[in-house]
N, C-alpha and C positions, 0 to 999 in steps of 0.2 A: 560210174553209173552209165548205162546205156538206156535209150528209148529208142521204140518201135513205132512206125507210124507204114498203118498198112492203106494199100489205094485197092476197092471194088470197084471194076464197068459193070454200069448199067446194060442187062443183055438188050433192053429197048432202043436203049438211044446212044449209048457209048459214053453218059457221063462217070462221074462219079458216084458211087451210092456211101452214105452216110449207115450209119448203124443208130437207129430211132431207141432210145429205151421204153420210149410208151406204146411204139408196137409192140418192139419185142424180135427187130425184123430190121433186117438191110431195104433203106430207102434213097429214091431216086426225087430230088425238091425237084426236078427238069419235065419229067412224063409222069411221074407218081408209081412208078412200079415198084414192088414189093417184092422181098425176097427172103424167104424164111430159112435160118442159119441153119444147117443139118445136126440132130444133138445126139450126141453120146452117153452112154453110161461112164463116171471117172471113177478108178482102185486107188487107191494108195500104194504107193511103192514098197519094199523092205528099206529100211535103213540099213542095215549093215551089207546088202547083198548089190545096192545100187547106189553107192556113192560115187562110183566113178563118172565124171563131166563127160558130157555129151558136143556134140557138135552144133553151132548158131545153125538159123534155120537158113537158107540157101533164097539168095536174091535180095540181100538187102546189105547197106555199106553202114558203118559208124560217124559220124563226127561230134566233133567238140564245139563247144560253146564259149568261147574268149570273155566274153561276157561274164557269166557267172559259173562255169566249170562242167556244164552239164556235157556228159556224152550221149548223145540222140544216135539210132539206130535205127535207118530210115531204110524204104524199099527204094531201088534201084531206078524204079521208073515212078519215084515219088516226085511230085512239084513243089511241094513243102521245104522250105529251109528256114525255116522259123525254129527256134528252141523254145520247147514249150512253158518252159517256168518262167525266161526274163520277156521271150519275145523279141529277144537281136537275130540277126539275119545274117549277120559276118559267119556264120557256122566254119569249122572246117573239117573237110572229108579223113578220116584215118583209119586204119587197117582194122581188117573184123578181127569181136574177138570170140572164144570159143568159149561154151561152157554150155550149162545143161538146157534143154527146150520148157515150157512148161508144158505141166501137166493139162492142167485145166482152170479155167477162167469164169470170174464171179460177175454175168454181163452186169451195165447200169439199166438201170429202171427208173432212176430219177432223171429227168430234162432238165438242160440246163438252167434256165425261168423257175422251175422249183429248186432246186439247186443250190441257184441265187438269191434267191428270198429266204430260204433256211440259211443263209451264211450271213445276210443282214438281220435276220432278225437274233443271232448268233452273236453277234457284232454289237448291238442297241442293249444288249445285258451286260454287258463290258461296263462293272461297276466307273472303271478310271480312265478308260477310253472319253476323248476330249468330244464334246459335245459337238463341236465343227465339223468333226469327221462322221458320228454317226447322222446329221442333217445332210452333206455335201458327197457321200459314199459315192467312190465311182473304181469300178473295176478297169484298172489298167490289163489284169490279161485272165480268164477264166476258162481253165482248160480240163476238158475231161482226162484221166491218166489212171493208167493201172497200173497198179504197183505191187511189185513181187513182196510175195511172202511165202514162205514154208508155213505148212499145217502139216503139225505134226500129234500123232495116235503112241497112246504107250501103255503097260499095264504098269504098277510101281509095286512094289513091297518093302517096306521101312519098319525097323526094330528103330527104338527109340529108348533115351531115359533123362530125366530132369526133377527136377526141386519146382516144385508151384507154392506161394502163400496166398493164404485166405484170412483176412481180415477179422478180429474180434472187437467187441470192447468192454470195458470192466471201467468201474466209478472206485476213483481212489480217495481218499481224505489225505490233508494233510498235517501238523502239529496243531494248528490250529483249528482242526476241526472242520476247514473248507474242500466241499467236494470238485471233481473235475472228469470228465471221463478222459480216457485216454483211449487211443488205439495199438492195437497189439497187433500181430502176426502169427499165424500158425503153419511151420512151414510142414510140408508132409513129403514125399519122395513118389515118382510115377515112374512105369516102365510097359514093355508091352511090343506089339508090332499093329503096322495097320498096311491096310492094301486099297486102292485106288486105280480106277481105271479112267485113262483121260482119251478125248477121240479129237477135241478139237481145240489144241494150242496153236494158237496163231503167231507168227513170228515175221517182222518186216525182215525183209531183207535191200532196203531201199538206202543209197547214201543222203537221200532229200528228205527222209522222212525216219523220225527216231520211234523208238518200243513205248516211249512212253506217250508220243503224239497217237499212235497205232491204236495204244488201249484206250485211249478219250477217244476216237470214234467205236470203237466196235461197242456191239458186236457186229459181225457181216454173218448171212444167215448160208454159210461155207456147204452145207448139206445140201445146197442146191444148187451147185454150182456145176458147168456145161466142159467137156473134154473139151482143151483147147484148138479153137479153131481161127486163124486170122482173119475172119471175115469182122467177127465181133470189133477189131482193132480201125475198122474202117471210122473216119472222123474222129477217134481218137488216139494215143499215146500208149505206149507199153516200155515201162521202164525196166531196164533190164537188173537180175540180183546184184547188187555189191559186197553181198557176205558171202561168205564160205557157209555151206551145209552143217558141217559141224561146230563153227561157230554158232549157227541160228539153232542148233540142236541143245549147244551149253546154254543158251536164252529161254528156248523152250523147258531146259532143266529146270532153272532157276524157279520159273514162275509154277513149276509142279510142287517142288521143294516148297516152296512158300504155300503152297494150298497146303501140302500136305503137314506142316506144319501146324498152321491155321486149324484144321480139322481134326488134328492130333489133340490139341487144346481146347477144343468144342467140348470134347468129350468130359471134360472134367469142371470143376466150377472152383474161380481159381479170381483171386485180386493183382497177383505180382507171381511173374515168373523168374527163378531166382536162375536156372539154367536150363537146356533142353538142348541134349544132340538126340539127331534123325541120321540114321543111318540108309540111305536108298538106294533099291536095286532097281534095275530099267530092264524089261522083256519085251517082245515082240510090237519093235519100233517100229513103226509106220508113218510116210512124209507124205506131202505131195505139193510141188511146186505150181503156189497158185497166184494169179491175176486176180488182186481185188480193184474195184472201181475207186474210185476218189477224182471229187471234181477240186481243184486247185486254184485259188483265186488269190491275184498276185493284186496290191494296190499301193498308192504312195502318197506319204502325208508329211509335209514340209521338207522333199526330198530325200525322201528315205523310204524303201521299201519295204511294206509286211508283206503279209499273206497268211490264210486261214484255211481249212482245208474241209470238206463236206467227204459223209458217207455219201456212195454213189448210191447205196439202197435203202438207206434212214433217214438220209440228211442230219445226221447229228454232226456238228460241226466242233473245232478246235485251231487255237491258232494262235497268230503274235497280234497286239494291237499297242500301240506308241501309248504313252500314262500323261494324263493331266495334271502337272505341278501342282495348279489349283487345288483341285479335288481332292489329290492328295493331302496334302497341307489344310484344307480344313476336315476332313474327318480326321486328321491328328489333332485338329484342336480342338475340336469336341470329344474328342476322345480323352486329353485332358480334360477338358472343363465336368465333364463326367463323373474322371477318379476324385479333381478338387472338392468335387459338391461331398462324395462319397466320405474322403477323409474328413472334412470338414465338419459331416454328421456325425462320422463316428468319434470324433475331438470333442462333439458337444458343443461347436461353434456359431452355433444356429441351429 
């Protein structure tokens, strides 16, 4: 994993400008000058025609993080050696590395004050999270970061066939003349082709952050997202991909495969599926290498470190929180005491 941490001067007074998501604008907390980020229209690339890596962008060195493994990808005349996830300072400096630039980048729009209020109050529904921690919450590091992802566009076409049953039921007697219903199955056979057209599969490409953390936040609203420009990266973090393109592509497969799955089986009305293969073809692929926002808040509770993680443009949040034995342990015992009452009626025990 690599991060980016880009530095703007202020053309007023030579500080640093920060990038405000509640303007919307490169800002100076020293003079108050303002700076509006230049925006472009962003394409989509072909997939098949532009897979080959490109070159890191020019003026900025790598290091690693002894601490917890992060590699940061800092500007040259950065002052920053902080790693953004633990917060250690030991960093060390090591060789660029090469691979593709991004496309375009999804700015934040949530302040960090908002942010952090959608991550506690995130936190406070945490059925087994320990009572102590949601009263005493204190953020040891909260960091805005963008984090790579492919979005990827495809049209599909899938022949398909499978076995579906549908549920009856029928009241039987027995020698004795006592009725009962029973249930029954009627299996019947499908086949067919379906076609689907997808524009925005999103796919992490981050080693800090998994597909399935990815989809508890989204959605991120990707159709409005700005050709990349590093101004946006001022005050914040840009983590660099850690997957390969066609890995994030077999990811993005998967989860078309499963819609189209999904969708395949809408169409019919159906209790138990006995089989179903989907056969699928991929046509004019479309990627684009993109910087979504996420604020990252790192905390520590009886020596041990979670974190949770915030949409930069929803604030919907997701994340680790340490489990109360407690708590645990009595909803298991209510949860007996529950079945015993249950059995006990049904025994005729009381």
């Amino acid at each position: 994993m690599a991060e980016t941490v880009s530095v703007v001067k202020c053309p007023g007074c030579g500080a640093d400008m920060v990038y405000d998501p509640a303007m919307g604008a490169l800002h100076c907390d020293y003079c108050d000058t303002k700076k509006v980020v230049e925006k472009h229209i962003v394409a989509k690339r072909d997939f098949i025609s532009e897979r080959a890596e490109g070159d890191v962008v020019e003026g900025s060195s790598s290091y690693e993080c002894p601490n917890c493994g992060a590699t940061v990808e800092m500007e040259n005349f950065a002052t920053t050696t902080e790693c953004p996830f633990c917060g250690a300072t030991n960093i060390v400096r090591k060789e660029q590395l090469a691979g593709l630039k991004p496309d375009s980048i999804l700015p934040f729009i949530l302040p960090r004050d908002k942010a952090l209020e959608a991550g506690k109050k995130w936190l406070k529904r945490r059925l087994y999270a320990p009572t102590k921690l949601k009263k005493n919450f204190k953020a040891e590091h909260f960091k805005g970061i963008y984090v790579p992802s492919f979005v990827f566009a495809a049209n599909t076409f899938a022949t398909y066939d499978g076995q579906l049953g549908e549920d009856y039921y029928v009241t039987v007697r027995d020698a004795k003349g006592n009725s009962r219903v029973e249930t029954r199955t009627r299996w019947f056979n499908i086949s067919g082709s379906y076609g689907k057209n997808y524009s925005d599969i999103v796919v992490e490409a981050s080693s800090r952050l998994t597909q399935p953390e990815m989809e508890k936040i989204l959605p991120f609203d990707t159709v409005t997202s700005e050709q990349y420009r590093r101004e946006y990266l001022a005050g914040f973090s840009a983590e660099r991909y850690n997957d390969s393109l066609d890995n994030s592509f077999g990811t993005a497969r998967d989860i078309m495969e499963a819609d189209l799955r999904a969708s395949i089986l809408a169409q019919y009305k159906y209790d138990h599926v006995g089989y179903l293969n989907v056969s699928a073809q991929y046509s004019d692929i479309k990627f684009n290498y993109m910087l979504l926002p996420v604020w990252v808040c790192g905390y520590k509770f009886r020596d041990k470190l979670y974190s949770f993680l915030v949409n930069g443009r929803t604030g919907k949040s997701t994340g680790k929180t340490p489990v109360s034995i407690p708590k645990v342990l009595f909803t298991v015992l209510v949860g007996l005491g529950i079945i015993s009452v249950l059995v006990c009626h049904f025994l005729g025990l009381f």
